[in-house]
C-alpha positions as CSV (number, residue, x, y, z in Angstrom):
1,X,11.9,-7.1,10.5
2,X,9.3,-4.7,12.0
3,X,8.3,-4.0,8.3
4,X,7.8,-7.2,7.4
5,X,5.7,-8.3,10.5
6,X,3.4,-4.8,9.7
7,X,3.2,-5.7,6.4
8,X,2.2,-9.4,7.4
9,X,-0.2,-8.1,9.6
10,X,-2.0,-5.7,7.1
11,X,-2.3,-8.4,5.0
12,X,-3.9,-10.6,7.7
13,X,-6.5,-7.8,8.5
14,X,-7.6,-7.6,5.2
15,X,-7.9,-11.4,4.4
16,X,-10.1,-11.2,7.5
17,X,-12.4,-8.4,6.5
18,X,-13.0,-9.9,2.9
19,X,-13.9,-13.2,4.6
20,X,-16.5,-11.1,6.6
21,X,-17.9,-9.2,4.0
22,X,-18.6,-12.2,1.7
23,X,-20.0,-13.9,4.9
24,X,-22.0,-11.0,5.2
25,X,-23.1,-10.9,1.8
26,X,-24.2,-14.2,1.7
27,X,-26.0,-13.9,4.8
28,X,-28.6,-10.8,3.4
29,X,-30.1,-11.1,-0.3
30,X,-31.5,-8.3,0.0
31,X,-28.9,-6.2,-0.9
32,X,-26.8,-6.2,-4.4
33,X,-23.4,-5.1,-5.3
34,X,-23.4,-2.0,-6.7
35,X,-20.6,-1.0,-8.9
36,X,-19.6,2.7,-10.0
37,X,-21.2,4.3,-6.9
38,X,-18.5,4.3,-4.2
39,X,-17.0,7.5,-3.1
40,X,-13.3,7.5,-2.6
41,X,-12.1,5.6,0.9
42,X,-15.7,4.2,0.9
43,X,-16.1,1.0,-1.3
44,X,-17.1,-2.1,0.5
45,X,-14.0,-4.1,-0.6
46,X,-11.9,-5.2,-3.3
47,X,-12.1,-3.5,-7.3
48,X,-12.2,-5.3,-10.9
49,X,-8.4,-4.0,-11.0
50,X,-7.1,-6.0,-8.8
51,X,-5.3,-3.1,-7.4
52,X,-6.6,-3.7,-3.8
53,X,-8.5,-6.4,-2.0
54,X,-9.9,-4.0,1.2
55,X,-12.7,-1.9,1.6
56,X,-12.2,1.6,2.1
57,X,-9.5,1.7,-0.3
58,X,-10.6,3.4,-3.8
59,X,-8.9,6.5,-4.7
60,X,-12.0,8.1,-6.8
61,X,-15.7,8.5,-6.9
62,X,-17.7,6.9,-8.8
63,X,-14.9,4.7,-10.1
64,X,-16.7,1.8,-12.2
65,X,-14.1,-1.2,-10.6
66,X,-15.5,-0.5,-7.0
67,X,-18.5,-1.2,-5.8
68,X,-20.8,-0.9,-2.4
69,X,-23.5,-3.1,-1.4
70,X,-27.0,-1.4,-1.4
71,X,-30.8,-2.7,-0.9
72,X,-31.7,-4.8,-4.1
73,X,-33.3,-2.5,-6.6
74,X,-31.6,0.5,-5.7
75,X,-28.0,0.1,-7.9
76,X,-29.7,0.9,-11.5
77,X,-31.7,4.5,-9.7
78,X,-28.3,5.8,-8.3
79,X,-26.5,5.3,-11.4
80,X,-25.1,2.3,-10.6
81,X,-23.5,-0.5,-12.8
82,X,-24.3,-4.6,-12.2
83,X,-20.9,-7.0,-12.3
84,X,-21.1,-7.5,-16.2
85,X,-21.6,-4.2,-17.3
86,X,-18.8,-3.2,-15.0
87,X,-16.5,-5.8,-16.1
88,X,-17.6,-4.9,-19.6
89,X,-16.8,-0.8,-19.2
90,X,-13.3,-1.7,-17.2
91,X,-12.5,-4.2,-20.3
92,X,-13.4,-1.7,-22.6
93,X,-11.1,1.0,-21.1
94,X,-8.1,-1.4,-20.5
95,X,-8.4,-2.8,-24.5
């Protein structure tokens, strides 16, 4: 039973957190999601995969399924990838 009411919570927690990132995001438009540029334990929530739906959770740098929010302009300089490209680069590597 203890499992299940950790498990629960976790699950809770992270519901939570996405809720306040989107609220965040949708508060400052003067950032952008930045996708590709996240080092591992440090993406700002959940990847194209599907594999996880909390930040801090990417296993590898630079993976092209997480992403970070940076100041608008900034993604393309560091390297970064927008949504469509990223979606396009993870389709391309799952077909």
């Amino acid at each position: 039973m203890s499992r299940y009411r950790n498990t629960v919570g976790a699950a809770l927690a992270c519901a939570l957190a996405l809720g306040a990132v989107q609220a965040a995001q949708a508060a400052d438009a003067s950032k952008e999601k930045c996708f590709g540029v996240a080092k591992a334990g440090q993406n700002d929530c959940a990847n194209l995969a599907g594999s996880h739906s909390c930040a801090g959770q990417s296993k590898l740098d630079g993976d092209a399924g997480e992403w970070k929010l940076v100041p608008k302009g900034q993604c393309k300089p560091m390297g970064g990838l927008s949504l469509a490209e990223a979606k396009a680069k993870f389709a391309a590597k799952k077909g």
